[in-house]
C-alpha positions in Angstrom: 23.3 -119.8 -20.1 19.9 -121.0 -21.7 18.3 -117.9 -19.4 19.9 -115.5 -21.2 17.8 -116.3 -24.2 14.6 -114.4 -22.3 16.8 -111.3 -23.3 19.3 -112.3 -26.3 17.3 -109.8 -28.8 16.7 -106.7 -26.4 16.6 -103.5 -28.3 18.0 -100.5 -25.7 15.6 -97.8 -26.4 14.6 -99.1 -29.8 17.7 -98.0 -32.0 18.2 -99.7 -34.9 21.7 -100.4 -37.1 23.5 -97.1 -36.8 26.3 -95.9 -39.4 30.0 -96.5 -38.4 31.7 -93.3 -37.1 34.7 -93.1 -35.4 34.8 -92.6 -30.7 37.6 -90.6 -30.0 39.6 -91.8 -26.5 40.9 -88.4 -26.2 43.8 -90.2 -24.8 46.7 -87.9 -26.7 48.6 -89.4 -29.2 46.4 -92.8 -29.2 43.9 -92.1 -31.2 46.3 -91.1 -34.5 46.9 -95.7 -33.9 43.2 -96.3 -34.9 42.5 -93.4 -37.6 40.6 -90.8 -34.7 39.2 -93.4 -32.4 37.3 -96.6 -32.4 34.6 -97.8 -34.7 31.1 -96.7 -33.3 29.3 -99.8 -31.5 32.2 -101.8 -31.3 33.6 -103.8 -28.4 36.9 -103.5 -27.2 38.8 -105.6 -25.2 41.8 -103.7 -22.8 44.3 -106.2 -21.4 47.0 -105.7 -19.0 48.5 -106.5 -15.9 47.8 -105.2 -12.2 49.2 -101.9 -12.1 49.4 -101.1 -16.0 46.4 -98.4 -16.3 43.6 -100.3 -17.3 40.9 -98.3 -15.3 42.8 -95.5 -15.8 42.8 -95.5 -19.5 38.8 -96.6 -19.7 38.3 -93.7 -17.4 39.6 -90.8 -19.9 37.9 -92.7 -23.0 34.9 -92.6 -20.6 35.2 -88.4 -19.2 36.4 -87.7 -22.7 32.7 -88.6 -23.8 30.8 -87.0 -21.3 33.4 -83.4 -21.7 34.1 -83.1 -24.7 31.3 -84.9 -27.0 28.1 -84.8 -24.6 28.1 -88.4 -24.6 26.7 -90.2 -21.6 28.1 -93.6 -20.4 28.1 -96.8 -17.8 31.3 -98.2 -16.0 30.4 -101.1 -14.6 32.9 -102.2 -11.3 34.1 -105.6 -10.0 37.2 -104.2 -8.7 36.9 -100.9 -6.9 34.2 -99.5 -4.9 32.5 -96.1 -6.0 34.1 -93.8 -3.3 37.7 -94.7 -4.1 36.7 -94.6 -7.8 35.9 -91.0 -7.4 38.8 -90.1 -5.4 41.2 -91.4 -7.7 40.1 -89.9 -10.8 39.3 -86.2 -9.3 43.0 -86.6 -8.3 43.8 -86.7 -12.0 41.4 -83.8 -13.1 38.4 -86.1 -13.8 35.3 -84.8 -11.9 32.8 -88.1 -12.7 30.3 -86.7 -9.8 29.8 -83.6 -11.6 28.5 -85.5 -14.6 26.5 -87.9 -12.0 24.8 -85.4 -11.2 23.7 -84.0 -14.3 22.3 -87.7 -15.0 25.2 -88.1 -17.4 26.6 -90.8 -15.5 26.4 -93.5 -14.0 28.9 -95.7 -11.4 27.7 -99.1 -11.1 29.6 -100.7 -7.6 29.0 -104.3 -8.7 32.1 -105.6 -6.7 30.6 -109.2 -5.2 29.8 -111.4 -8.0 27.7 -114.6 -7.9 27.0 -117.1 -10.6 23.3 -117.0 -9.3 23.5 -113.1 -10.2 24.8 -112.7 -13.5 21.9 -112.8 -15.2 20.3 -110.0 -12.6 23.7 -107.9 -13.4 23.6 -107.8 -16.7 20.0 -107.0 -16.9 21.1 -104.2 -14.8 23.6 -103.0 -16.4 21.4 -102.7 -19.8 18.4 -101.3 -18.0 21.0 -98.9 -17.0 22.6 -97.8 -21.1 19.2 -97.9 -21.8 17.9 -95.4 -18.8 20.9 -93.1 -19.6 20.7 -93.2 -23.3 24.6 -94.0 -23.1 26.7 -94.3 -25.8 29.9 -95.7 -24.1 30.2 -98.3 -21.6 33.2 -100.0 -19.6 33.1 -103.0 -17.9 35.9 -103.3 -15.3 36.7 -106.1 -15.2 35.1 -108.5 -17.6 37.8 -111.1 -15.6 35.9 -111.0 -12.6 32.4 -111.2 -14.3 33.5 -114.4 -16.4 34.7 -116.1 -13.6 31.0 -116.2 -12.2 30.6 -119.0 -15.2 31.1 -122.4 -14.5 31.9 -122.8 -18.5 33.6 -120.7 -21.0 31.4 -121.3 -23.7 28.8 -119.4 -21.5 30.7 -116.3 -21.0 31.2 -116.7 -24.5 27.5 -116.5 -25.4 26.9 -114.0 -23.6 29.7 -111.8 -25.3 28.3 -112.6 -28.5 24.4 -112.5 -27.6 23.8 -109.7 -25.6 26.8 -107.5 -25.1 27.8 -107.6 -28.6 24.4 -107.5 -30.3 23.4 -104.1 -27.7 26.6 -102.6 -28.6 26.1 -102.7 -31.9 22.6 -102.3 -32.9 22.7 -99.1 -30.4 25.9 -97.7 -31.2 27.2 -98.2 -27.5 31.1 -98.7 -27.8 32.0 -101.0 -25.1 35.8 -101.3 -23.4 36.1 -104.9 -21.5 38.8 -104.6 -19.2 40.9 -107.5 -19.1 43.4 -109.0 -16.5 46.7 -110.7 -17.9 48.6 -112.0 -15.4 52.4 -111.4 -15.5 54.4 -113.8 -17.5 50.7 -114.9 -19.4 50.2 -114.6 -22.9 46.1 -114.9 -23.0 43.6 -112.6 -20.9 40.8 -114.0 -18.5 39.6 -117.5 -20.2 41.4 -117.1 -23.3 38.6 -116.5 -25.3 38.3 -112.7 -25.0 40.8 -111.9 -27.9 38.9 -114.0 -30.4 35.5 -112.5 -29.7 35.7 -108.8 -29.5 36.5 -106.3 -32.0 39.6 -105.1 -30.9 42.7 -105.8 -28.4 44.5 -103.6 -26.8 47.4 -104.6 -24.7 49.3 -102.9 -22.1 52.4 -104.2 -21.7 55.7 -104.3 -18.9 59.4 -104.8 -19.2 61.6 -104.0 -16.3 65.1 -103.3 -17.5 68.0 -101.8 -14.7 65.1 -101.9 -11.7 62.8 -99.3 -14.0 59.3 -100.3 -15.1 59.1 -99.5 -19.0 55.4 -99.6 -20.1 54.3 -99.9 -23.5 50.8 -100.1 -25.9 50.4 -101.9 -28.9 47.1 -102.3 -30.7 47.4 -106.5 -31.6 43.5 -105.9 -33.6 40.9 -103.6 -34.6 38.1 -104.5 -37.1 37.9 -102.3 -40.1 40.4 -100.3 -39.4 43.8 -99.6 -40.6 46.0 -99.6 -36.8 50.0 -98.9 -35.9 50.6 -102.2 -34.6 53.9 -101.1 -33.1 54.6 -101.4 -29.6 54.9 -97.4 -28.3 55.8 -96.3 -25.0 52.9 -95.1 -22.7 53.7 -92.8 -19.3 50.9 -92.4 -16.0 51.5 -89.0 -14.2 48.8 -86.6 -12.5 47.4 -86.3 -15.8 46.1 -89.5 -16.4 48.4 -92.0 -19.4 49.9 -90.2 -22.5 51.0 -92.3 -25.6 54.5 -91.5 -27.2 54.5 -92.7 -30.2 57.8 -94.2 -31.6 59.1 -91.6 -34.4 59.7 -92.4 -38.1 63.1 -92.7 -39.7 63.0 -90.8 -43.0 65.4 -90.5 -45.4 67.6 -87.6 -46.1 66.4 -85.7 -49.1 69.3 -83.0 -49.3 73.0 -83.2 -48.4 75.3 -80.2 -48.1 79.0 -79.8 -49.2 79.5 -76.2 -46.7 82.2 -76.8 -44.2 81.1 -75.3 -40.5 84.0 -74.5 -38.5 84.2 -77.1 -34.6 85.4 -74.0 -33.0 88.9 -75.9 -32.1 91.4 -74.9 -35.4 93.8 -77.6 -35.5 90.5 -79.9 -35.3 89.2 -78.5 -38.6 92.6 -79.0 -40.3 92.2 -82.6 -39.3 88.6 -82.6 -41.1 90.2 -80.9 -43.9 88.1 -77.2 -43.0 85.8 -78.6 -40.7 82.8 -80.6 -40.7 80.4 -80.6 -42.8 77.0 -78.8 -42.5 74.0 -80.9 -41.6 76.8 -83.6 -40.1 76.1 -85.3 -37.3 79.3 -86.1 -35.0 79.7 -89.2 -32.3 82.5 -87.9 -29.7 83.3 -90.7 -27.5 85.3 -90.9 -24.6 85.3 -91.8 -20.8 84.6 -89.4 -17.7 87.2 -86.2 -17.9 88.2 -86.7 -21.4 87.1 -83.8 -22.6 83.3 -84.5 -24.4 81.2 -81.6 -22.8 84.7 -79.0 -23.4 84.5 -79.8 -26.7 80.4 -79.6 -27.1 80.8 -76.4 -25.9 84.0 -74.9 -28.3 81.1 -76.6 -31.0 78.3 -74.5 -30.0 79.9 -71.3 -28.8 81.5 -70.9 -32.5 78.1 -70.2 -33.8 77.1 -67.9 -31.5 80.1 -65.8 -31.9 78.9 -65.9 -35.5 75.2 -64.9 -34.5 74.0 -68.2 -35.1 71.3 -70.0 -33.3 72.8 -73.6 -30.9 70.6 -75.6 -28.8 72.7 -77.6 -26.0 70.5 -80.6 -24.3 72.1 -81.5 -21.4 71.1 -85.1 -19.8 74.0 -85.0 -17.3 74.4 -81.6 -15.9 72.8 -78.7 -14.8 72.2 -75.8 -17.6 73.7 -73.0 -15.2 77.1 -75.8 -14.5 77.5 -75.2 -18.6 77.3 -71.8 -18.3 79.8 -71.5 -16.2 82.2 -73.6 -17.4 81.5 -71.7 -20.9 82.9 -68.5 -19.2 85.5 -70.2 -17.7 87.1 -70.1 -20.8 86.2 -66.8 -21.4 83.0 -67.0 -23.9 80.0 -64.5 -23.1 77.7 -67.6 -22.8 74.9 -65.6 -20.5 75.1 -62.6 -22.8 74.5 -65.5 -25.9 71.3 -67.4 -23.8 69.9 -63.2 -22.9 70.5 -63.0 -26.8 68.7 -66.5 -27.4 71.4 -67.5 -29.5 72.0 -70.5 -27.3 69.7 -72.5 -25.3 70.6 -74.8 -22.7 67.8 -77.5 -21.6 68.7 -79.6 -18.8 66.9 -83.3 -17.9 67.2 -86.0 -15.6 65.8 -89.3 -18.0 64.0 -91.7 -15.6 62.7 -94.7 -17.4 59.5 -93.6 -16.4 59.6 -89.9 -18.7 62.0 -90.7 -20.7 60.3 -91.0 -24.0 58.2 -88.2 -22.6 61.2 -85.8 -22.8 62.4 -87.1 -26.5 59.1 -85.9 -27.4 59.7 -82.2 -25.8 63.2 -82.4 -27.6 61.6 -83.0 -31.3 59.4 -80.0 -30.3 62.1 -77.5 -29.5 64.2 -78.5 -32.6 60.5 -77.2 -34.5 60.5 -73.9 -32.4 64.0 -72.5 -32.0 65.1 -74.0 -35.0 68.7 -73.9 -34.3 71.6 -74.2 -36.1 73.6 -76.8 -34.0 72.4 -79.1 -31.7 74.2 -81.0 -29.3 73.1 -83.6 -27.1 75.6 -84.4 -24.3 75.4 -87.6 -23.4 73.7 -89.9 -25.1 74.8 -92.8 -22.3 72.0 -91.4 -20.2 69.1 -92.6 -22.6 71.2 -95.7 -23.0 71.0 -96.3 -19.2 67.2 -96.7 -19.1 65.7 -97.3 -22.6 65.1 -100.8 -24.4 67.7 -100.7 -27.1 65.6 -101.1 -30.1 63.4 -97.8 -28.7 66.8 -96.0 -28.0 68.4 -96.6 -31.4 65.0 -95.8 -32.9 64.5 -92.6 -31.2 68.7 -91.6 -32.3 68.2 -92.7 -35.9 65.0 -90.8 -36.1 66.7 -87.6 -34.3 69.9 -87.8 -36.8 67.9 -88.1 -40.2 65.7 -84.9 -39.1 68.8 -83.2 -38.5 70.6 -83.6 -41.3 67.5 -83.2 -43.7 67.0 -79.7 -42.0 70.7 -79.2 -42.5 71.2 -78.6 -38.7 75.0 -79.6 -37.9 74.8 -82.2 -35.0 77.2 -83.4 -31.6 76.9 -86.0 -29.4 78.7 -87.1 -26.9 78.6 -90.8 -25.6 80.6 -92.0 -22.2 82.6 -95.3 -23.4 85.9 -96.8 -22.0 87.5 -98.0 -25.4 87.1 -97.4 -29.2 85.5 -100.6 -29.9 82.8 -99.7 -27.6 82.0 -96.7 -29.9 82.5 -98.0 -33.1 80.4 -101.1 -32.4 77.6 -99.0 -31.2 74.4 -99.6 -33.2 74.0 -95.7 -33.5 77.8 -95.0 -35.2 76.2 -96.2 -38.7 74.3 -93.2 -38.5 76.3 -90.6 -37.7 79.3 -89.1 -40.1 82.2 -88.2 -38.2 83.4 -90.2 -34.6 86.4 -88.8 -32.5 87.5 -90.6 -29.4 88.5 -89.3 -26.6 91.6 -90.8 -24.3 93.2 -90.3 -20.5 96.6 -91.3 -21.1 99.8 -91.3 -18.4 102.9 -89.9 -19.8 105.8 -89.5 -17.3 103.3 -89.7 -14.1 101.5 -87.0 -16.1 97.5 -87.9 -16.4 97.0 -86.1 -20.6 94.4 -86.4 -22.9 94.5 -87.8 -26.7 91.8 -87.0 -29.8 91.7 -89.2 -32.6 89.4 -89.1 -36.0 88.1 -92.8 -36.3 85.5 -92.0 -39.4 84.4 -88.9 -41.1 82.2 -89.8 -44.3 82.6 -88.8 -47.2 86.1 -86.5 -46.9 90.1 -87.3 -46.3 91.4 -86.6 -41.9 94.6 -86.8 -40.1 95.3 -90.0 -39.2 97.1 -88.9 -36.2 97.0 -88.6 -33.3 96.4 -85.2 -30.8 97.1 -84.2 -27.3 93.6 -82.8 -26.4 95.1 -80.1 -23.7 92.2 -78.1 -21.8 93.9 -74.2 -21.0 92.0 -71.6 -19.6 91.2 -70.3 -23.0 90.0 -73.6 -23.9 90.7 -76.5 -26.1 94.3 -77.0 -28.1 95.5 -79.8 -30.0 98.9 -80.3 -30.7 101.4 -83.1 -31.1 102.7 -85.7 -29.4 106.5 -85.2 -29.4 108.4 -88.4 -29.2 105.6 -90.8 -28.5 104.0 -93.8 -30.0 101.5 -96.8 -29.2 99.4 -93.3 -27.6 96.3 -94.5 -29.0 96.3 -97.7 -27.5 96.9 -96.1 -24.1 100.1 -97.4 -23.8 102.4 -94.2 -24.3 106.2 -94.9 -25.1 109.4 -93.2 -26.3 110.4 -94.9 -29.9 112.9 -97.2 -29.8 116.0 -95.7 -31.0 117.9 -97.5 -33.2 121.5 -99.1 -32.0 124.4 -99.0 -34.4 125.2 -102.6 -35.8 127.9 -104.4 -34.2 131.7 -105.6 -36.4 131.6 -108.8 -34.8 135.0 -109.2 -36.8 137.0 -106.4 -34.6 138.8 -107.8 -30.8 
């Protein structure tokens, strides 16, 4: 590495120390991790596996310069050759040849690497931010560059002498592209992390044959980052940061009841539920959950208030339907916009995505009752920790806003919804039960919790007419709730043991 000295104090067009300012990625959401962007001139190391985004994500922080601030830049290629470069990213709305041409740009197709070249390359690629008068460049990937050493304290040198030292005397902000094989710990030689400024990782975790991808910012000199680990998607669009919501506490409670829209359920809350609640209704397939999801959300539109119904297992139209089964005018309340129905299909891969559009309906129709039915499909294909986050987050919001709250989980027995890390959270939980009396498949409803305020302790028969749902009593039964159904034991007269 001694030739490197030749060049160690090279000055790109003269620039001297420049004043810390902030480089916007424009990737959305990302930015709000490292207070607007990254420090001017810094050098930032982006480390992931094959497949993770890596080129995608230096390729918006690189067209984000060139659209939106007028900022000309350098990407630098060990990995991919200039033509599929361009094809790839005009697929995802990133014309790069259009800023070629304006001399804003420049691709540089270094893909064969020699350890008799480096020095040659990295002349190049300065004589190259110099001719452009760039202010961003993106080296993809450092990996293959250092591997052209013979020693890491050489591609370790050269970090510190020349890339480091142009970067920040000239105010070029440099992203080093990193690979980290799966299973690995530690990028390239190891060394990367220590040197550079920041480190981003991209990150992996299959769960149920889904690929769950998430970003956390391990470092970042001089500035205050979210170190959390928040989910990231890849679509047409290029990635798109979710960041994990906040649980905050609940600054107002309310002691009005709201009616379920089932009456012998609100005698057994004592007058209902109460406003700003949030409910858990549990139960397996056919019990009952989305019947009673609807009863809830039809009762305040009959009262001209305003319900939104997120469905995650069935179609909004199915809902509908089933609604005016029953009789309810549930098209006439969605043409009046008292109710909205939102269907979505979560896939691992947009899950988080469509949590996001959720928060942002609740903040434009503003609704009076929400329900969410069923819960078990973000169970199916979210981390736990995320999916707990994400409910607990959802709940206090609610309540705060005093928006009165259902949802509906699939579970096969009571101690799979009581023990379920979300039922801390919620206020009220009813269970849901198939029971066989007398070859006769029925249905039971029992109150397991509702904070704050007495219930019946007993239990229903949850019968579904075609006007809807009824409780009533089971007559002459007992041991229902533990699904085994039997008449009482009457009891026999005592025996004289005395008489022949």
């Amino acid at each position: 590495m001694e030739e490197l000295s030749s060049y160690q104090v090279l000055k790109v067009g003269g620039a001297s120390k420049v004043k810390e300012k902030r480089v916007p990625t424009g990737i959305e959401e990302f930015d709000d991790f490292v207070e607007g962007g990254f420090p001017r001139g810094s050098m930032i190391l982006l480390a992931g596996a094959a497949g993770s985004g890596k080129t995608i994500f230096a390729s918006q922080y690189m067209y984000h310069g060139m659209s939106k601030l007028n900022e000309s830049g350098v990407y630098v290629s060990f990995a991919e050759n200039r033509s599929a470069f361009m094809k790839n990213m005009k697929r995802m709305g990133m014309d790069f040849e259009k800023y070629e041409q304006k001399g804003k740009f420049k691709f540089l197709d270094l893909i064969t690497v020699r350890d008799k070249g480096v020095e040659s390359i990295v002349k190049r690629v300065l004589a190259e931010v110099d001719s452009l008068g760039a202010k961003r460049l993106v080296i993809d990937s450092f990996s293959a560059l250092v591997q052209a050493f013979s020693e890491t304290i050489d591609a370790r040198i050269m970090l510190h002498t020349v890339l480091e030292k142009i970067a920040y005397l000239n105010g070029v902000t440099t992203l080093l592209i990193s690979e980290r094989p799966f299973g690995t710990e530690y990028s390239g030689r190891g060394m990367e992390e220590f040197v550079t400024d920041g480190v981003i990782a991209l990150n992996s975790i299959t769960r149920n044959g889904w690929l769950n991808r998430t970003l956390q910012v391990v470092k970042l000199r001089g500035t205050r980052i979210n170190s959390e680990e928040h989910s990231y998607s890849i679509d047409e669009h290029g990635i798109g940061t979710h960041p994990l919501p906040t649980i905050r506490p609940v600054k107002k409670i309310y002691s009005e009841r709201v009616h379920t829209g089932i009456e012998a359920l609100d005698e057994m809350f004592s007058d209902g539920v109460y406003k700003g609640s949030a409910t858990l209704v549990g139960g397996a397939s056919g019990t009952g959950k989305t019947t009673l999801a609807l009863h809830f959300i039809a009762e305040e539109a009959k009262h001209n208030g305003k319900g939104l119904y997120i469905s995650l297992e069935e179609p909004a139209q199915q809902l509908i339907r089933h609604g005016e089964g029953f009789g309810w005018s549930m098209s006439e309340f969605v043409d009046k916009g008292l109710i909205e129905f939102v269907s979505y299909s979560p896939e691992a891969y947009n899950v988080e995505q469509q949590l996001g559009e959720i928060f942002n309906l609740l903040k434009e129709y503003k609704p009076v009752r929400f329900v969410i039915d069923s819960i078990a499909a973000l169970e199916r294909v979210m981390l736990e920790d995320r999916y707990l986050r994400y409910l607990k987050s959802l709940v206090s919001h609610l309540k705060d806003q005093g928006t009165t709250t259902l949802l509906t989980v699939l579970t096969e027995s009571v101690t799979s919804i009581t023990g379920t890390g979300i039922s801390p959270a919620v206020d009220n939980i009813i269970t849901l039960k198939n029971v066989e009396i007398e070859s006769t498949l029925r249905r039971s409803l029992g109150i397991l919790k509702s904070r704050g305020s007495g219930h019946g302790s007993e239990i229903r028969e949850f019968e579904i007419t075609p006007k809807g749902a009824v409780l009533k009593k089971f007559v002459g039964m007992e041991h229902v709730f533990e699904g085994k159904p039997r008449k009482p034991m009457r009891e026999k007269p005592p025996v004289d043991r005395l008489r022949p």
